[in-house]
C-alpha positions as CSV (number, residue, x, y, z in Angstrom):
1,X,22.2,20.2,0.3
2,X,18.5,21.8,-0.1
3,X,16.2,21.2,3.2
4,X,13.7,20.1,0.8
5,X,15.9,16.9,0.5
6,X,16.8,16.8,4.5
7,X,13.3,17.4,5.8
8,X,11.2,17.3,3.0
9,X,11.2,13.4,3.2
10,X,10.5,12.9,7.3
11,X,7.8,10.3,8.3
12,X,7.2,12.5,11.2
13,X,5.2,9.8,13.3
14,X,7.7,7.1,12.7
15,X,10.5,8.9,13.8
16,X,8.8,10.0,17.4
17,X,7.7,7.3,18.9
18,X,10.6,5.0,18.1
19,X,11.9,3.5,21.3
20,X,15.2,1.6,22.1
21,X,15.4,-2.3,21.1
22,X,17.9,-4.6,20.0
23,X,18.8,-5.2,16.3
24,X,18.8,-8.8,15.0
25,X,22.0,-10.1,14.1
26,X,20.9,-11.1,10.5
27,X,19.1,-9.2,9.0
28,X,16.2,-11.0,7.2
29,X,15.7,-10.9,3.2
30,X,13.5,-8.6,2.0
31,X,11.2,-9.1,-1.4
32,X,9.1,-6.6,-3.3
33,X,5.5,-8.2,-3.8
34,X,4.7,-8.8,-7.3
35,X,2.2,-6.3,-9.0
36,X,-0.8,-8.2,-9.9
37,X,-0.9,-9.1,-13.7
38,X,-4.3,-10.2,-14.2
39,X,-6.6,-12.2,-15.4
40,X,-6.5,-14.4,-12.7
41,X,-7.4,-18.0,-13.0
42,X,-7.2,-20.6,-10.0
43,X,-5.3,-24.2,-10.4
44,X,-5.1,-26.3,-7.3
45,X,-4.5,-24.3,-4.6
46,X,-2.9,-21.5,-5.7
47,X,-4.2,-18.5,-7.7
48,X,-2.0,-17.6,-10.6
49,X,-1.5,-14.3,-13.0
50,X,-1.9,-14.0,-16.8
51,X,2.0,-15.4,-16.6
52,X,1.0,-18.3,-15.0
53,X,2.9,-17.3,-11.9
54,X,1.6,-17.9,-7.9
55,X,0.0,-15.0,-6.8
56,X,-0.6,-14.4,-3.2
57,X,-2.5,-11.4,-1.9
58,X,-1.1,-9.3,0.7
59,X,-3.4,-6.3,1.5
60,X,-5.7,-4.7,3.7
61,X,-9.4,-2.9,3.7
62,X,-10.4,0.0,2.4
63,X,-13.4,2.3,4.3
64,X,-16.5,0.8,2.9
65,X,-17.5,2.7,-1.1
66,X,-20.7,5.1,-0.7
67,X,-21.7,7.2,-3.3
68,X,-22.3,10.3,-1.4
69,X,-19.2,10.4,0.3
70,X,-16.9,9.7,-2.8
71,X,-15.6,13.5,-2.4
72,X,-14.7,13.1,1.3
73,X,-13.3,9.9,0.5
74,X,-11.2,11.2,-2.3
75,X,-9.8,14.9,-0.7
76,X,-6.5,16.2,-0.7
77,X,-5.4,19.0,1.1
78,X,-4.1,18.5,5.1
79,X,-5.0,14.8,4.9
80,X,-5.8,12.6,2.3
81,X,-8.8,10.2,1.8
82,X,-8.6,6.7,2.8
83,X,-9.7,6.1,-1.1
84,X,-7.4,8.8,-2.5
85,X,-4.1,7.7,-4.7
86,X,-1.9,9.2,-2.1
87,X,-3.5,7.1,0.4
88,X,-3.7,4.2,-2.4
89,X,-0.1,4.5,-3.1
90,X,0.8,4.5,0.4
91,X,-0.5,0.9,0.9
92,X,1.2,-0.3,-2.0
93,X,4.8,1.2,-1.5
94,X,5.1,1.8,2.7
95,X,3.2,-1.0,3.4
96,X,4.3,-2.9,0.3
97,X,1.1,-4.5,-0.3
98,X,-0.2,-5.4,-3.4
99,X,-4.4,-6.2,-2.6
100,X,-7.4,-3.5,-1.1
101,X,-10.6,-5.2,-0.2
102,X,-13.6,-3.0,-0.6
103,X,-16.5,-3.4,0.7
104,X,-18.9,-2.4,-1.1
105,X,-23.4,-1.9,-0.1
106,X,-25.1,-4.0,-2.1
107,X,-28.9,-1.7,-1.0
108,X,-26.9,1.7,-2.3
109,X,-26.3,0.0,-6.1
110,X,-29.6,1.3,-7.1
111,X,-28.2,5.1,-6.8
112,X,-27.1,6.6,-10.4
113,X,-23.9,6.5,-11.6
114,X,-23.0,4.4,-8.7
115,X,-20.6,2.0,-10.6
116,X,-19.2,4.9,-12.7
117,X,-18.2,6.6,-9.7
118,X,-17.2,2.7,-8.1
119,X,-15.4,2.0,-10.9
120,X,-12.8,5.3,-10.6
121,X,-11.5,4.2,-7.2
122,X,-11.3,0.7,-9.0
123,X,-9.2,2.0,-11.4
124,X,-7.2,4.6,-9.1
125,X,-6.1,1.2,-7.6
126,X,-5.9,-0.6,-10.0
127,X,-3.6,2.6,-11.8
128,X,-0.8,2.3,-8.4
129,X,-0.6,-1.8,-8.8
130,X,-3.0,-2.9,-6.3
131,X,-5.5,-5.5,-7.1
132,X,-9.4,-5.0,-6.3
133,X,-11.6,-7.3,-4.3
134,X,-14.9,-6.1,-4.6
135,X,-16.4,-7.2,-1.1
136,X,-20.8,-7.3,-1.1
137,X,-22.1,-6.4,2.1
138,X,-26.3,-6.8,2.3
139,X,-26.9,-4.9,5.9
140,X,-29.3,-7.1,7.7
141,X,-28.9,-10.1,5.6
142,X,-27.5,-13.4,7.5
143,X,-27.2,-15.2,4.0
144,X,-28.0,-13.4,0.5
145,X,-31.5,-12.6,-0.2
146,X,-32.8,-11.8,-4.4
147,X,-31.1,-8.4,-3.8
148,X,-27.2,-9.9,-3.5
149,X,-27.8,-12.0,-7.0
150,X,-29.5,-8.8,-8.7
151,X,-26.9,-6.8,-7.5
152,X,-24.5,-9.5,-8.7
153,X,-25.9,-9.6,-12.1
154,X,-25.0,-6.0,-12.4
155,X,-21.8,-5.1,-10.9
156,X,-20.3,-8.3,-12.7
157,X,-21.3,-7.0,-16.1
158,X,-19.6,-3.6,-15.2
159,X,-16.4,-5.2,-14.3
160,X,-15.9,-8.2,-16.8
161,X,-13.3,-6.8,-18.3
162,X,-11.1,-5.2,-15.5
163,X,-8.4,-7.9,-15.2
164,X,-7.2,-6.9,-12.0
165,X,-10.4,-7.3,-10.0
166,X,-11.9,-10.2,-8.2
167,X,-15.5,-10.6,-6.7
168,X,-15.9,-11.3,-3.1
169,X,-19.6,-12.2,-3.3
170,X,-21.3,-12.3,0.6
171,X,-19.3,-11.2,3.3
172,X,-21.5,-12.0,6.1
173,X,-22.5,-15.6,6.2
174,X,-24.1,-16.4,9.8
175,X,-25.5,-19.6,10.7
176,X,-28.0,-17.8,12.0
177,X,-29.8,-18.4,8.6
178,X,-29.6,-22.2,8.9
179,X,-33.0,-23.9,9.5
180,X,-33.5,-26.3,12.4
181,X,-33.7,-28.9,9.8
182,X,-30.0,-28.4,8.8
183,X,-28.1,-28.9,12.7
184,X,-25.1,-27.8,13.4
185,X,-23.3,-25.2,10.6
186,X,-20.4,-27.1,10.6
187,X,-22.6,-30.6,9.6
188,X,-22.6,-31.8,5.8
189,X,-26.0,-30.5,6.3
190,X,-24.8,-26.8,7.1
191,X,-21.8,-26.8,4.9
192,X,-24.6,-27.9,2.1
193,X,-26.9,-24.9,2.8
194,X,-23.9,-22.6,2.9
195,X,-22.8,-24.2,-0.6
196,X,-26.2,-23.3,-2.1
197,X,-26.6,-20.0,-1.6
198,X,-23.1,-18.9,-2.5
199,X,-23.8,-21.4,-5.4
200,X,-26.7,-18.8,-6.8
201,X,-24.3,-15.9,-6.9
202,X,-21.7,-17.2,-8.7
203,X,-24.1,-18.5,-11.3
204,X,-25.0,-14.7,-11.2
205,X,-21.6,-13.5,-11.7
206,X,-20.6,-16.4,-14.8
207,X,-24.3,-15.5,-16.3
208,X,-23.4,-11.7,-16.3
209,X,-20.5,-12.9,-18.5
210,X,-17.5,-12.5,-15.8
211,X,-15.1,-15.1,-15.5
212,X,-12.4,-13.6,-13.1
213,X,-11.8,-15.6,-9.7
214,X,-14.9,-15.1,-7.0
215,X,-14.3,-15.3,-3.4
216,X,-16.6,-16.9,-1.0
217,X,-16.6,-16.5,2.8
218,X,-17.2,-19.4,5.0
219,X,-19.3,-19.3,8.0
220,X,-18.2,-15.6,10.4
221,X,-18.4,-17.9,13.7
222,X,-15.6,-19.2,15.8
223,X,-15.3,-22.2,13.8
224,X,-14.1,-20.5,10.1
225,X,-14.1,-23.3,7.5
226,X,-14.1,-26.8,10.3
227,X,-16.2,-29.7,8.9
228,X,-15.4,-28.8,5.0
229,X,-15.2,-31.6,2.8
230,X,-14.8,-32.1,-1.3
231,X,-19.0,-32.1,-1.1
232,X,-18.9,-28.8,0.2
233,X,-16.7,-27.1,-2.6
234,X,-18.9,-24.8,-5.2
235,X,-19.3,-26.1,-8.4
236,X,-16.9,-23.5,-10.3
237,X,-13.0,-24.0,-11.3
238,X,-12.3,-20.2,-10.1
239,X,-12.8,-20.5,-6.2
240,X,-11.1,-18.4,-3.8
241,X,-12.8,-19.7,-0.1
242,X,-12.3,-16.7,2.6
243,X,-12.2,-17.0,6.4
244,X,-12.1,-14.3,9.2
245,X,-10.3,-15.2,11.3
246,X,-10.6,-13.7,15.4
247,X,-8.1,-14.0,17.9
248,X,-10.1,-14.9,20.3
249,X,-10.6,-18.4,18.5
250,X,-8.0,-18.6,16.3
251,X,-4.5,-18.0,17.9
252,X,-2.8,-21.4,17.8
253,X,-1.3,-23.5,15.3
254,X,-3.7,-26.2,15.4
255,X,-6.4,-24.2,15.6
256,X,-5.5,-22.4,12.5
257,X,-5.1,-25.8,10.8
258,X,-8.7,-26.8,11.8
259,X,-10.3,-23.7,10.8
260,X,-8.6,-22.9,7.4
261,X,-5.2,-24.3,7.3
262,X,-6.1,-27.7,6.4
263,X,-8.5,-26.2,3.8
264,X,-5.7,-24.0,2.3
265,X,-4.0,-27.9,1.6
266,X,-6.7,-28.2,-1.7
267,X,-7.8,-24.7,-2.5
268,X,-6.4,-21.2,-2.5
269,X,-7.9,-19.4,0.7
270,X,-7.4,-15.7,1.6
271,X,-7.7,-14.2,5.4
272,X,-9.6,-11.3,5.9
273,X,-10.3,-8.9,8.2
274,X,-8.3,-9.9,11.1
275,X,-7.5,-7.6,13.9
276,X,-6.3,-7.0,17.4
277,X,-9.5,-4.8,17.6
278,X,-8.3,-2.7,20.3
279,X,-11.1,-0.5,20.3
280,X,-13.2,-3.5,21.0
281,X,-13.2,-3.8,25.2
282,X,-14.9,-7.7,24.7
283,X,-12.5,-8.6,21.6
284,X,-9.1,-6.4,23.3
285,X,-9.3,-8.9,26.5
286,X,-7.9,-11.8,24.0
287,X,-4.8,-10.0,23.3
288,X,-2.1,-10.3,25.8
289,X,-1.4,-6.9,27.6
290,X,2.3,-7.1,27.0
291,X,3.2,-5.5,23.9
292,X,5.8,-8.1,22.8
293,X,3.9,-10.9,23.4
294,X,0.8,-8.6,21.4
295,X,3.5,-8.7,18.4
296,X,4.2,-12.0,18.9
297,X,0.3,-13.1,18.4
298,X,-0.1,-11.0,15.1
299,X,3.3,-12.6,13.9
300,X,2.1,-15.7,14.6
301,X,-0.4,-15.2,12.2
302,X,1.7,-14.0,9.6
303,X,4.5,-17.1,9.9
304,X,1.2,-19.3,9.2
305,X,0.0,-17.6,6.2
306,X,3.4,-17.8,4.6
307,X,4.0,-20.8,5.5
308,X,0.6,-22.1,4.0
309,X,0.5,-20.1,1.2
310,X,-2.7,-18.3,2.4
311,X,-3.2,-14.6,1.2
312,X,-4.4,-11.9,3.4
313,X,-6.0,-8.8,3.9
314,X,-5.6,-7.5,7.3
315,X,-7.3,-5.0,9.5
316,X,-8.6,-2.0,7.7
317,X,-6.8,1.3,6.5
318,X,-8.5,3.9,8.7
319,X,-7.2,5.9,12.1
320,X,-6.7,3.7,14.9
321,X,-7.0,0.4,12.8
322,X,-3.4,-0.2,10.4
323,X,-2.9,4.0,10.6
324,X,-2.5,6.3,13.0
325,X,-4.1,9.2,10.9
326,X,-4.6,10.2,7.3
327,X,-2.5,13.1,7.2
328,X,1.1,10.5,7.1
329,X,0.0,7.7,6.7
330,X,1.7,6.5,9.6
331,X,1.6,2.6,11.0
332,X,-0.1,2.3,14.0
333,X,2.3,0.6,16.9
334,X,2.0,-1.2,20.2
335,X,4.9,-0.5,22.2
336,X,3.4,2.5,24.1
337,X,0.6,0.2,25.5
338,X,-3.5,0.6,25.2
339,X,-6.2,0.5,27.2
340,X,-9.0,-2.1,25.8
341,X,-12.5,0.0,24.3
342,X,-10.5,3.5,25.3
343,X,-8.7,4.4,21.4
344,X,-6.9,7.7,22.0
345,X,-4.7,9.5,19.8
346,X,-2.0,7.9,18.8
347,X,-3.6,5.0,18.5
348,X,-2.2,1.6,19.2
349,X,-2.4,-1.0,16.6
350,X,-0.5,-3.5,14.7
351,X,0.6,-1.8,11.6
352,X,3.9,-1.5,12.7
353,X,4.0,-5.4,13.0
354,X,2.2,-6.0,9.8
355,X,4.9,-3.3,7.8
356,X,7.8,-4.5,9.4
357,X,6.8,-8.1,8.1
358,X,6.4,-6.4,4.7
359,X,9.4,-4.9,4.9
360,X,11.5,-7.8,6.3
361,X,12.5,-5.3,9.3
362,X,11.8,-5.2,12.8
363,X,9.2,-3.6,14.7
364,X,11.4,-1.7,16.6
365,X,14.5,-2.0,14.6
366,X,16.4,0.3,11.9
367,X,14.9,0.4,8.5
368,X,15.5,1.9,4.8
369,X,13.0,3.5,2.3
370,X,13.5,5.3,-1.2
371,X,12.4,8.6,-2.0
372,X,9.1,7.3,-2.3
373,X,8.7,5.6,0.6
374,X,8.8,2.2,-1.0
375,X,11.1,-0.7,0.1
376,X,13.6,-0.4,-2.9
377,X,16.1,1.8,-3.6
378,X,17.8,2.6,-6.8
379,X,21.9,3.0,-7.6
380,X,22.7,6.6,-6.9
381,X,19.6,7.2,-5.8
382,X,18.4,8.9,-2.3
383,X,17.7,6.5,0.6
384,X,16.4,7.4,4.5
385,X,17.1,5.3,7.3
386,X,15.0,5.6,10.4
387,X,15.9,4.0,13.8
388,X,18.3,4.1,16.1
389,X,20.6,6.2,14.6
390,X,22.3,7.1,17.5
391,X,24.6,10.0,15.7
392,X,26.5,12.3,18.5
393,X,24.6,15.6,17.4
394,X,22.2,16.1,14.5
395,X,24.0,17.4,11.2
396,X,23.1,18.4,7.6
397,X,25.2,18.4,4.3
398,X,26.1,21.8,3.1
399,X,25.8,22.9,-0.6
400,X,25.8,19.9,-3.4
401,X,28.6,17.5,-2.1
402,X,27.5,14.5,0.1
403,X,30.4,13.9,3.1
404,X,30.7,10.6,4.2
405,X,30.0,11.4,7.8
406,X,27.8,13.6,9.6
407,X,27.4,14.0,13.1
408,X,30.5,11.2,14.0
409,X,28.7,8.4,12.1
410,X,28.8,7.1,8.6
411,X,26.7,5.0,6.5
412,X,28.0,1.7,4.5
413,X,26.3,-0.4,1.4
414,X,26.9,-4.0,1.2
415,X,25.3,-5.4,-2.0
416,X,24.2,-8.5,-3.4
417,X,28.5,-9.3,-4.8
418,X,29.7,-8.9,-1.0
419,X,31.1,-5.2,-2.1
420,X,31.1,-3.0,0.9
421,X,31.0,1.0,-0.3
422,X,30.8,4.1,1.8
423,X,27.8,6.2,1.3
424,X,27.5,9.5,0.8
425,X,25.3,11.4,3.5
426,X,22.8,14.5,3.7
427,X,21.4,14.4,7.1
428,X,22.0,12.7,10.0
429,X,20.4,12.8,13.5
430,X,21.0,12.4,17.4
431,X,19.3,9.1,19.4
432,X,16.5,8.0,17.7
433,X,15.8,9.6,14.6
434,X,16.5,9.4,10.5
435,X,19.6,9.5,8.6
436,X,19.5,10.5,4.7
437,X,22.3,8.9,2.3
438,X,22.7,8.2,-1.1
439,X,23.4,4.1,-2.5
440,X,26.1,4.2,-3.9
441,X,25.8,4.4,-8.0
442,X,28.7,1.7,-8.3
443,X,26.3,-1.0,-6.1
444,X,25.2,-4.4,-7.3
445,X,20.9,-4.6,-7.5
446,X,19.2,-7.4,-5.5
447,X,19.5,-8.3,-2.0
448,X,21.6,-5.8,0.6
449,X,22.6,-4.4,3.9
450,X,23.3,-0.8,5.2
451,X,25.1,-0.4,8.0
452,X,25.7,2.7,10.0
453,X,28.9,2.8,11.9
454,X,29.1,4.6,14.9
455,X,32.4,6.4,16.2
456,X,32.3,4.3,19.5
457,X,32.6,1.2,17.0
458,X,28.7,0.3,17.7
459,X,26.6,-1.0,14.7
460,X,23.0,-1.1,13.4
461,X,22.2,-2.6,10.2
462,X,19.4,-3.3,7.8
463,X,18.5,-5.0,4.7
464,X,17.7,-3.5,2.1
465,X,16.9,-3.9,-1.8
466,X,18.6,-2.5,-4.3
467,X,17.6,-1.4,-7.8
468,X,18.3,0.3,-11.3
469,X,15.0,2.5,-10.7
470,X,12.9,2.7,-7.8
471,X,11.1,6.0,-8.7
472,X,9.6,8.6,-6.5
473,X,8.8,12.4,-6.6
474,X,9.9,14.8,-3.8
475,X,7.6,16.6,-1.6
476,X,7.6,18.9,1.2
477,X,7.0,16.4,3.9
478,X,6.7,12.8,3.6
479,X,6.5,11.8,0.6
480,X,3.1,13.4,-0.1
481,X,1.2,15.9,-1.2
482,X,2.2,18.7,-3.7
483,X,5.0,17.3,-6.0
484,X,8.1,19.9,-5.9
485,X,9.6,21.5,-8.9
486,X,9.0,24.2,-11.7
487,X,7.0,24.6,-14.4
488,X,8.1,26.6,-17.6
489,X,5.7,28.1,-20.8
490,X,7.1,29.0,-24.2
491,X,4.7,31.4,-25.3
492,X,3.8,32.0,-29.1
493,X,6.1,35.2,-29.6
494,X,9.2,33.6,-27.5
495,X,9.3,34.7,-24.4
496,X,9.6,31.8,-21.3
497,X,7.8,32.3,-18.0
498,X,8.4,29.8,-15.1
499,X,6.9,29.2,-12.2
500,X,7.1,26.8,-8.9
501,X,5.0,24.1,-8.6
502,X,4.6,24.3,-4.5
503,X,5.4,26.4,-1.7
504,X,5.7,25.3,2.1
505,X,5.5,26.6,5.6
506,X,7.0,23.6,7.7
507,X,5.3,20.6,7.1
508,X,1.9,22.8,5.4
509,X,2.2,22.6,1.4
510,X,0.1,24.0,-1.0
511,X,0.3,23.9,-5.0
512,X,0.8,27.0,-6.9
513,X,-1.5,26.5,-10.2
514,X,0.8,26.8,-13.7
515,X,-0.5,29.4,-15.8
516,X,-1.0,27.2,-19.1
517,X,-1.5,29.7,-21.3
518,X,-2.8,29.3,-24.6
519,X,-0.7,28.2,-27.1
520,X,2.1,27.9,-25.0
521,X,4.3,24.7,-24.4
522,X,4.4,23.8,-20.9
523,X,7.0,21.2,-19.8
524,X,7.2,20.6,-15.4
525,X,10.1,20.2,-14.3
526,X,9.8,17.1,-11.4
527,X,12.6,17.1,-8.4
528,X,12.8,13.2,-8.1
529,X,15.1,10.0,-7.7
530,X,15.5,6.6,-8.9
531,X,14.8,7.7,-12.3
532,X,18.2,8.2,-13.7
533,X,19.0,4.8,-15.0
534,X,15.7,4.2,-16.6
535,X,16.9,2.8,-20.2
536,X,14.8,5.0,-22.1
537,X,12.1,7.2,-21.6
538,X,9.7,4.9,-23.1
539,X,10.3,3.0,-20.2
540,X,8.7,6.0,-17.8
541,X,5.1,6.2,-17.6
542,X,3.8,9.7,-16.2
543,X,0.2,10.0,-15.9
544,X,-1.8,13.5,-14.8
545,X,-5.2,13.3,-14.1
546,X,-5.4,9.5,-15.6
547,X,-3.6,10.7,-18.7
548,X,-0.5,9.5,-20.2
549,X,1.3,12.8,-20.7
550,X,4.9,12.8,-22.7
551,X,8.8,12.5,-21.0
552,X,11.0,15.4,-22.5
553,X,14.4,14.3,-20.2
554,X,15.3,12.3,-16.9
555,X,18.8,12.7,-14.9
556,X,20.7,13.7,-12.6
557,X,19.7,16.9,-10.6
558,X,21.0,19.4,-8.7
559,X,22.3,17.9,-5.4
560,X,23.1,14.1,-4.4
561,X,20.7,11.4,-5.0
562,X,18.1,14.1,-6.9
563,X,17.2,13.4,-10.5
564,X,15.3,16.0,-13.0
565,X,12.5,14.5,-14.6
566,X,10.6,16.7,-17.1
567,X,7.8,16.5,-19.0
568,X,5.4,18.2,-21.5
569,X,1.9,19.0,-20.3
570,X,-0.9,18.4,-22.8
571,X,-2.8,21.8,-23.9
572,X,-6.3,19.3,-23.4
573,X,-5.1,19.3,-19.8
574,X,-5.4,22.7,-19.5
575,X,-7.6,24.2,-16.6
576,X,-7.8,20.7,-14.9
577,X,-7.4,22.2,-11.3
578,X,-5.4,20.3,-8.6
579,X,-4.7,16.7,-9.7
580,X,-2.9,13.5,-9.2
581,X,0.7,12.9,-11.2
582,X,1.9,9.3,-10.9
583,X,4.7,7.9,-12.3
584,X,5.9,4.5,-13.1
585,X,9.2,3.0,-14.2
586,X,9.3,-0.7,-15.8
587,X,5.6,-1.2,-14.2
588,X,7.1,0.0,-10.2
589,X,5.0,2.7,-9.2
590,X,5.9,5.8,-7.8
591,X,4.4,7.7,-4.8
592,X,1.6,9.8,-6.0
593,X,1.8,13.7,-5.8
594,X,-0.2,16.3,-6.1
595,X,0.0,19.1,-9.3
596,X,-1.9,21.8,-10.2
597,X,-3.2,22.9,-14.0
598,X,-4.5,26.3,-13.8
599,X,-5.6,28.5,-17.2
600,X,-9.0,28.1,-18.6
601,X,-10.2,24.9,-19.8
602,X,-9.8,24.3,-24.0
603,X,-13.0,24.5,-26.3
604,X,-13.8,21.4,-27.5
């Protein structure tokens, strides 16, 4: 077994600060949110796809989109941007969300080129299966001035035609703006004022041509939505109503229900923004100091919004908020404690909470990920366990067989017919840790458990979700950055020069450029898995630097769970410099990697 397939897929973080906790008895099901499959239209209270099909969002928020820091906000190299596909892809397959909010300056529109540049991280999204909510902030505005509509008028014109993109269209609504006249916010009279101005900037959006859903916050003050009536609805069939919801004020059942539950009963309603806010001292002192009963407040929240059908976008996708860092992409947690307005390194948070929900696990239980770092995991495919593994020493396969213990445990598959199979394993390791195994190729798809059986009879288990593909490229560490494999040119007079695509020292990777000389055919050979039963190649979609470049072969590789896929690389694509490769199979996206085209650029 290669230590690129033993190490090269640790999530270091997660695998540190585990700590001890006991397993639920029954595992709960776990479901893959559906890509979005726009345009979007609302009926009821539900927002449904081109399909017709209930769409919920489950998400969280990006950094806020400024022009001059697109390059920061897009790097690669020892950590990734928060707007970057890496980071993108990271939401959408460890996190498995399917929504980013993006806030967006309506004051900066002005700059040239600004929704050019807007529009790539729009479609960079958009590219890894994540829907777009293009969130207008107007910095010192307590309810949209001229500027908001103008702006409106634009970026709707822009982005008429991008399916999988909804406008969010004042996210700051104070009743500070209300006249004396008007009374309380929450009065007819304030809920008519409020209805008035978002009014103007939906006509804005419909004038500029636009007809994908718009999304309309309610009143930011510890009431949310209370008061609404049928009068207080805008005057447009495709009305998503928003609420931000605070802990502080919105921690109960029945307070939920009065603030945007009850709401949620006639019209789709999405949840943004909420937080423990931990860095916040005055916000931090509504949390509960325990960590469990912390947990138990954020889950709280989450039970509701199922229950009610109410989408989300939680916290935001930055250090300290759902991530640690931006180097792994690593869930914040809560069981090492925090101290209120005092955010150190690692920071506490609920992204553990929030991707354990996401993932049908628990916080501080055993659970599975593909290749990728995605929930599903494909027939034959490689799978990593993290947890409590618990094995009596650590211990690595040797060569290209898979035994089926490693370190005095073992590793079973129950799938979705009841048929429990033994599962060949690469890596194993003591206490808390990760094991690496491969599903068995015989297994049932759909709904599943692993179980790994311990020589002193103990158990842990997990549930997992098995597929025919659930693609992903290998990397030197976790699941990101330079994708691993070789590259090979056919020159004009015969003669074949190959090259790796990466090097590493430890958990530092850099790519190694492919010559792409001219007039030579290049084809990349990708180390991978979940590719192999793919029913064609047709139904593999490889895209480098946003173009759609051409599948040569897919299959099995070298060692257990590892599939080869390769591909020819474009002469046009020549001299592109480091650049992202993602992959899909049947529409499920695969981690994004990194890949470097080196030779000089073609004359056009």
């Amino acid at each position: 077994m290669s230590a690129v397939t033993v190490f090269g897929l640790l999530l270091a973080g997660n695998v540190l600060l585990l700590a001890a906790a006991s397993l639920p008895s029954q595992p709960k099901q776990q479901q893959i949110t559906p890509n979005p499959a726009g345009p979007f239209h609302v009926s009821g209270n539900r927002l449904l796809d081109s399909q017709g099909r209930a769409f919920l969002m489950r998400g969280t928020q990006l950094t806020e989109f400024h022009p001059q820091t697109v390059e920061r906000d897009n790097r690669a190299g020892e950590d990734f941007g928060p707007h970057s596909a890496t980071s993108l892809s990271a939401i959408r397959l460890r996190f498995n969300m399917n929504t980013v909010r993006l806030p967006v300056n309506v004051l900066e529109s002005t700059a040239p080129g600004y929704f050019s540049e807007l529009a790539k991280v729009v479609r960079r999204a958009n590219q890894i299966d994540l829907l777009v909510v293009l969130a207008a902030r107007e910095p010192g505005a307590a309810m949209p001035s001229p500027k908001s509509a103008e702006f409106w008028s634009r970026c709707a014109a822009f982005f008429k035609d991008y399916p999988n993109v909804v406008f969010d269209v004042f996210s700051d609504p104070s009743p500070s703006a209300l006249p004396a006249s008007a009374g309380d916010a929450h009065s007819a009279a304030g809920w008519n004022f409020w209805r008035n101005d978002m009014q103007g900037l939906v006509r804005a959006v419909r004038t500029a041509g636009a007809t994908q859903p718009i999304v309309a916050m309610g009143w930011k003050d510890d009431r949310l939505f209370e008061g609404t009536d049928a009068a207080a609805l805008i005057d447009d069939p495709n009305i998503i109503y928003e609420a931000s919801p605070r802990f502080a004020n919105t921690r109960t059942d029945s307070q939920r229900d009065a603030h945007l539950g009850l709401l949620a009963m006639r019209v789709p309603v999405l949840a943004t923004g909420w937080d423990l806010e931990l860095d916040d001292a005055a916000a931090c002192a509504a949390v509960p100091t325990d960590p469990t009963a912390a947990a138990a407040l954020v889950q709280s929240n989450l039970n509701y919004f199922d229950a009610h059908q109410i989408s989300w976008t939680v916290s935001v996708f930055e250090p300290g908020k759902l991530i640690k860092d931006l180097s792994f992409d690593d869930a914040t947690t809560l069981e090492n404690g925090w101290t209120c307005g005092q955010p150190v390194y690692p920071y506490a948070g609920l992204g553990r909470v929030i991707e354990g929900h996401m993932r049908a696990s628990e916080e501080r239980g055993l659970f599975v990920v593909s290749g990728s770092g995605g929930p599903d995991v494909a027939r034959g495919s490689l799978a990593l366990a993290y947890g409590p593994i618990m094995a009596a020493y650590d211990e690595k396969s040797v060569g290209t067989r898979a035994p089926l213990s490693l370190g005095r445990i073992s590793v079973q598959v129950t799938d979705a017919l009841g048929v429990t199979r033994a599962a060949g394993m690469l890596w194993s390791s003591a206490g808390w840790g990760q094991t690496n195994f491969v599903i068995p190729k015989e297994s049932a798809t759909g709904p599943a458990v692993m179980t790994i059986v311990r020589d002193d009879g103990s158990r842990s288990s997990s549930n997992i979700t098995i597929a025919d593909t659930a693609p992903g490229f290998l990397t030197g560490d976790s699941c990101r950055g330079p994708a691993i494999g070789s590259a090979t040119e056919i020159l004009r007079d015969g003669r074949i020069s190959s090259t790796v695509l990466s090097s590493c020292s430890g958990v530092h990777c850099q790519t190694i450029p492919i010559p792409m000389t001219s007039g030579a055919v290049t084809r990349v050979g990708l180390v991978s898995s979940g590719f192999r039963h793919a029913a064609s190649a047709q139904d593999i979609e490889v895209t480098i630097g946003g173009l759609r470049v051409p599948v040569v072969s897919y299959g099995p590789g070298k060692y257990p769970g590892e599939d080869l896929l390769t591909i020819e690389i474009p002469e046009a694509l020549r001299g592109l410099g480091e650049t992202d490769l993602i992959g899909h199979v049947n529409g499920r996206p695969a981690n994004a990697v990194r890949i470097y085209l080196g030779g000089e650029k073609p004359v056009l």
